[in-house]
C-alpha positions as CSV (number, residue, x, y, z in Angstrom):
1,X,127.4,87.4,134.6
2,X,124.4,85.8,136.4
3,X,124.0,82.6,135.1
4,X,119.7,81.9,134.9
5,X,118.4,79.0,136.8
6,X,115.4,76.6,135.4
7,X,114.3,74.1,137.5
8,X,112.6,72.5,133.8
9,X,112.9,74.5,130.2
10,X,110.2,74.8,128.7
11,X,109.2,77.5,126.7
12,X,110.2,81.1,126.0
13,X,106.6,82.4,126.7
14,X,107.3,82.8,130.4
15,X,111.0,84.0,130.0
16,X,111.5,87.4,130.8
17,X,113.9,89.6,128.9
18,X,116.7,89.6,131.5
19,X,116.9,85.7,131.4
20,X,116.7,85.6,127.4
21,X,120.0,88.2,127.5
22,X,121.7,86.3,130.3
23,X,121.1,82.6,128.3
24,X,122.9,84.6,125.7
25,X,125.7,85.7,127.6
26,X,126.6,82.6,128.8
27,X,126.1,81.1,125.2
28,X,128.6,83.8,124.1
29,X,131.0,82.6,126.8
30,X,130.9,79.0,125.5
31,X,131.2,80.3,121.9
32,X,134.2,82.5,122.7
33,X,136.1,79.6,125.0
34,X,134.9,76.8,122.2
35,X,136.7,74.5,124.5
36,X,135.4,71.4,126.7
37,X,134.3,71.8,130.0
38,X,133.5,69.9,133.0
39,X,130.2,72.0,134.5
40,X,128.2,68.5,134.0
41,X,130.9,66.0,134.8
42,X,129.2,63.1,136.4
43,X,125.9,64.3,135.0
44,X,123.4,62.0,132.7
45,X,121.5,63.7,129.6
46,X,118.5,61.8,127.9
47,X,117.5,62.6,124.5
48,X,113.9,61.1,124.2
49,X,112.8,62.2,120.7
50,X,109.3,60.9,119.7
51,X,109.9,62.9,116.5
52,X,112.8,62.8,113.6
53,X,115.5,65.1,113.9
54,X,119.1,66.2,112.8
55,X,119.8,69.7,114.0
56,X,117.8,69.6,117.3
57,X,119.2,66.1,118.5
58,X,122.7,66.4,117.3
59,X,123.5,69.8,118.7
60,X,122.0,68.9,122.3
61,X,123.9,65.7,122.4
62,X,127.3,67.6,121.3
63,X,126.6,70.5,123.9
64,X,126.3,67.9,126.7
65,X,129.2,66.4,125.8
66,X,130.9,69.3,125.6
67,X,129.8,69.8,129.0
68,X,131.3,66.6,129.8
69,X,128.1,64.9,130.2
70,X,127.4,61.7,129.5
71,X,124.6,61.3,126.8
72,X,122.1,58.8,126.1
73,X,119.8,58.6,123.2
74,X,116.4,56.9,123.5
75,X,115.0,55.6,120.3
76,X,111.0,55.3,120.7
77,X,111.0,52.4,118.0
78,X,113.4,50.5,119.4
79,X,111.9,50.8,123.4
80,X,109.3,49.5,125.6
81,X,107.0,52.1,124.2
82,X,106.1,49.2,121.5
83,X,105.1,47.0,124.0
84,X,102.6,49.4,125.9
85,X,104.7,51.1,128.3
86,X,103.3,55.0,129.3
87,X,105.4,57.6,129.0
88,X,105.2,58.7,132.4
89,X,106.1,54.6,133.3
90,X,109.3,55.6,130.8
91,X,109.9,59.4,132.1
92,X,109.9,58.1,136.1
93,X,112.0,54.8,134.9
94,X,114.5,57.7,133.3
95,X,114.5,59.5,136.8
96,X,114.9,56.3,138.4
97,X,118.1,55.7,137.1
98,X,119.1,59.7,138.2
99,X,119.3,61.3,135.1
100,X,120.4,65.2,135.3
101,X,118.1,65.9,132.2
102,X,115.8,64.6,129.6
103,X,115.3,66.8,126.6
104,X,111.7,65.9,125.1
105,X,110.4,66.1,121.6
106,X,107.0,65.0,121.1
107,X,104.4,65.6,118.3
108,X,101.8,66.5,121.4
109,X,101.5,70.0,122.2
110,X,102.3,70.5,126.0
111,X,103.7,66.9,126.5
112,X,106.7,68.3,127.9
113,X,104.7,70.3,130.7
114,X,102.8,67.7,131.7
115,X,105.9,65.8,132.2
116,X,107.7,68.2,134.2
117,X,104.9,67.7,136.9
118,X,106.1,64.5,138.2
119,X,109.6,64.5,136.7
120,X,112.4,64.8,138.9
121,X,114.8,65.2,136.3
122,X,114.9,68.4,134.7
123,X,112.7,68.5,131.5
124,X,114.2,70.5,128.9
125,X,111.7,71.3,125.1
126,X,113.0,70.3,122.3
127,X,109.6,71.1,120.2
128,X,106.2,70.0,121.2
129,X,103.6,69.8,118.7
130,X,102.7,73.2,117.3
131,X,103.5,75.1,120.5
132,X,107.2,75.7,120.8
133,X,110.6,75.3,119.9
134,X,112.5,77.4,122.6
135,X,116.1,76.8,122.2
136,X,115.2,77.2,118.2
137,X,113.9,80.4,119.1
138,X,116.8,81.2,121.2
139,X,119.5,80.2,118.8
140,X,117.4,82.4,116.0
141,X,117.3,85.3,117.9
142,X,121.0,85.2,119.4
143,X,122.4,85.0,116.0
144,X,120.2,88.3,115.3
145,X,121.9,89.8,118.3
146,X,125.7,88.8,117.5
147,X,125.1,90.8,114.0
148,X,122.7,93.7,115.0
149,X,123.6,94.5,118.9
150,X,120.2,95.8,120.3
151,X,117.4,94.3,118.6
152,X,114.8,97.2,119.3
153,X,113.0,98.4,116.1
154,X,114.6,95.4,113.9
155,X,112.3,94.1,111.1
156,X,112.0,91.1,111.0
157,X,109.8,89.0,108.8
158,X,108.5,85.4,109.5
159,X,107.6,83.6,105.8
160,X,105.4,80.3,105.9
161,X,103.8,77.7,108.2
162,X,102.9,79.7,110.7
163,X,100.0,77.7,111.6
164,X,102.0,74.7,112.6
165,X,105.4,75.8,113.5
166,X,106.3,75.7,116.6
167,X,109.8,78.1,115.6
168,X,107.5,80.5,114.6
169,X,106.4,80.8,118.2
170,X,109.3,80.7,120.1
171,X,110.6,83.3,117.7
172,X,107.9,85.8,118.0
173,X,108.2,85.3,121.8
174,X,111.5,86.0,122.3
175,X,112.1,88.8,119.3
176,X,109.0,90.7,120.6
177,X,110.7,90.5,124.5
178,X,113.7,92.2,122.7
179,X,112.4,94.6,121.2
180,X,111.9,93.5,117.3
181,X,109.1,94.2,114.8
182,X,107.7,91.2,113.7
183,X,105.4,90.4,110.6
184,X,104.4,87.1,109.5
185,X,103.4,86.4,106.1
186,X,102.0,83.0,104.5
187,X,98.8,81.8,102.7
188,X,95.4,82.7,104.7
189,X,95.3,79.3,105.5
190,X,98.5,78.9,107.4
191,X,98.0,82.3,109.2
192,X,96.6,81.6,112.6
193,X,93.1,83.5,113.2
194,X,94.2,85.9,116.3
195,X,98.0,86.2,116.4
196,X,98.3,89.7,115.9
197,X,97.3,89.3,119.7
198,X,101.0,88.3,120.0
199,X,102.0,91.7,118.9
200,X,102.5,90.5,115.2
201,X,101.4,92.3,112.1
202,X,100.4,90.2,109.6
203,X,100.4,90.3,105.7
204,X,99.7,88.1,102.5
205,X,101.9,89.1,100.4
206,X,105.4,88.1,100.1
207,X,106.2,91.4,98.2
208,X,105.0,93.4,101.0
209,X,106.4,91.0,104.0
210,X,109.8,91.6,102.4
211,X,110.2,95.4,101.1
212,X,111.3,96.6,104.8
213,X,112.1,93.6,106.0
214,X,116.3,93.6,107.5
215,X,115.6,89.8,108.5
216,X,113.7,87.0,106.6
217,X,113.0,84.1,108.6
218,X,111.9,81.4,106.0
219,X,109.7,78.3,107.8
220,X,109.9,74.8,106.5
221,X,106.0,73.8,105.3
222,X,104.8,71.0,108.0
223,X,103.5,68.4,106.3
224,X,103.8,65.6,108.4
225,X,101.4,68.0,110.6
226,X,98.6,69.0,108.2
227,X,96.1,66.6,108.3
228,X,94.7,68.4,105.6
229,X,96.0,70.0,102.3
230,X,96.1,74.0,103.1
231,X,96.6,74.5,100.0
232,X,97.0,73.3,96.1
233,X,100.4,72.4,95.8
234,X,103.8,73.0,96.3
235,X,104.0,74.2,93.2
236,X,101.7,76.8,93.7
237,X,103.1,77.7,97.4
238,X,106.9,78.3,95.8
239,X,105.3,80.4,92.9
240,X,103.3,82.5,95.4
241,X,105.4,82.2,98.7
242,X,108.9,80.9,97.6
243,X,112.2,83.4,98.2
244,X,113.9,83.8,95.1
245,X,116.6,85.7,94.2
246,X,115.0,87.7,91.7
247,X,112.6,88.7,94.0
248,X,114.9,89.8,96.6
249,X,116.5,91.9,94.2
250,X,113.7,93.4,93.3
251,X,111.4,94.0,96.5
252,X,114.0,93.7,99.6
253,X,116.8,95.8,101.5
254,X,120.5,95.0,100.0
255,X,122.1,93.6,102.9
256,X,119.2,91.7,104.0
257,X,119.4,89.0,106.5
258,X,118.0,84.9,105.5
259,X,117.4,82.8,108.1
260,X,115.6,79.3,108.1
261,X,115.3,76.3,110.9
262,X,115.8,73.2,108.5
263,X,115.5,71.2,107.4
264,X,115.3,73.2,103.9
265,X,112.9,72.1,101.1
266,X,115.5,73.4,98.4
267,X,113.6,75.6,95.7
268,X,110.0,75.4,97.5
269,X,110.9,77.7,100.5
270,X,114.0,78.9,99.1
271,X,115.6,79.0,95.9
272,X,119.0,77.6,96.1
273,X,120.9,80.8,95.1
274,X,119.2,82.6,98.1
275,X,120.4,79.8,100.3
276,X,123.5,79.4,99.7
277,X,124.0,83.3,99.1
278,X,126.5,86.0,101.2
279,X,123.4,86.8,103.0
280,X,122.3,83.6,104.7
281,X,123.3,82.9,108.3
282,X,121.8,79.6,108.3
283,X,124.7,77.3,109.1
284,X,125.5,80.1,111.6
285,X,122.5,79.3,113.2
286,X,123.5,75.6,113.4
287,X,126.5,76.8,115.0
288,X,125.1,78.6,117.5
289,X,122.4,75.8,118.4
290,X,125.0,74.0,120.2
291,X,126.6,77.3,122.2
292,X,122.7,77.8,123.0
293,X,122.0,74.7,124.3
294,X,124.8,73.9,126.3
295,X,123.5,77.2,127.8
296,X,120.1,75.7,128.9
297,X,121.7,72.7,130.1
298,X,123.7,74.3,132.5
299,X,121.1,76.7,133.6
300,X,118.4,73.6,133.9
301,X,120.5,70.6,135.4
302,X,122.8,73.4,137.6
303,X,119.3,74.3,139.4
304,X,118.9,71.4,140.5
């Protein structure tokens, strides 16, 4: 097994196929071991998160220290970022003190590239802005290709924010590299004008997005992102664009496949039923988050 080399992680736009599969492999090598090990002995990881999270921050910090890693978790509201401080002051500061990695969240799209230019450290995404969410996308995708093998002709359909989600991304990315048909489906005003240029199809209707559908892929709504109300309420978005069970039953494939990043807004996105059915891999998908990401840690801070 060839184990892939990053000097920074950044997104899954410029990974080729080959590197996506070999991330996988070695994710499946960690999975199957599930044991400690000491690849990053000696080895610092940052977690600088300008941005909440549970899943994302969690599940790097327990695959570095599964790695044997040591792991240190920057809290923006609690550093010199109140009083003035730039983040490149605080990224070169970090790389001072000969860090391995720093795994970046920001709300700013491309923060984490800009970054890598000066950074000596290895800069790994953890979500920027809008634009990507690669190990998301990775962990997604690698749970498709645990059940199904070969993902080549798989349906799979993304429900939701589209507009701002940066999992949408990543997922497209990586599923189209494999091989997947993607569609995405939401409200017209959370369907970005020109994605079908990522080899998408696109539809409007949740009936439609699910009748041939093997995987659904249901996205959180970004509010904290929406500067503006897309649109009239949530009420309105479950009734129109919400999973239920009865309309699974109805409109989708038996064995279908639900999948969905969290956090869940219970009974907006999904109905509870649906969530918690047989057919939901979605703690699966927090499983394999941390198998994933020790992955990209070892194949960022090893390169360097």
């Amino acid at each position: 097994m060839q184990t892939p080399n990053f000097e920074h992680f950044l997104g899954l736009e410029e990974l080729t196929k080959g590197e996506i599969l070999n991330l996988f492999s070695l994710a499946k090598k960690f999975k199957l071991s599930n044991k400690k090990h000491s690849l990053l002995n000696g080895k610092t990881v940052v977690n600088l998160f300008c941005e909440p999270s549970t899943r994302t921050r969690t599940s790097f910090e327990i695959a570095a220290k599964r790695l044997s890693a040591d792991v240190v978790n920057l809290n923006p509201d609690a550093s010199s970022f109140l009083k003035g401080e730039s983040l490149k002051d605080t990224i070169n500061n970090l790389c001072a003190m000969q860090v391995a990695a720093i795994v970046v969240r920001h709300k700013v799209s491309g923060i984490p590239y800009l970054i890598s230019r000066y950074a000596k450290a290895a800069i790994i995404n953890a979500g920027d802005g809008a634009h990507e969410h690669p190990t998301q996308g990775l962990l997604d995708t690698f749970t498709l290709y645990e059940r199904f093998g070969d993902l080549k002709s798989l349906n799979v359909t993304i429900v939701g924010d589209i507009a701002f989600s940066r999992t949408a991304r990543s997922n497209i990315w990586a599923l189209k590299k494999l091989g997947a048909n993607v569609t995405v489906c939401g409200p017209k005003t959370l369907i970005p004008s020109g994605i079908e240029k990522m080899g998408v199809k696109v539809t409007y209707n949740i009936k439609d997005a699910i009748k041939n559908a093997d995987v659904l892929n249901v996205l959180r709504i970004q509010l904290e992102r929406q500067e503006q109300k897309f649109f009239p309420s949530l009420n309105e978005y479950a009734t129109y664009f919400g999973v239920t069970q009865n309309l699974l039953d109805k409109h989708g494939k038996e064995k279908i496949l639900i999948m969905h990043p969290g956090p869940i807004n219970r009974n907006i996105e999904l109905s509870d039923e649906v969530a918690d059915s047989p057919n939901s891999v979605i703690l699966e998908q927090v499983t394999n988050g941390v198998f994933i990401r020790m992955a990209v840690l070892v194949s960022s801070v090893c390169a360097k």
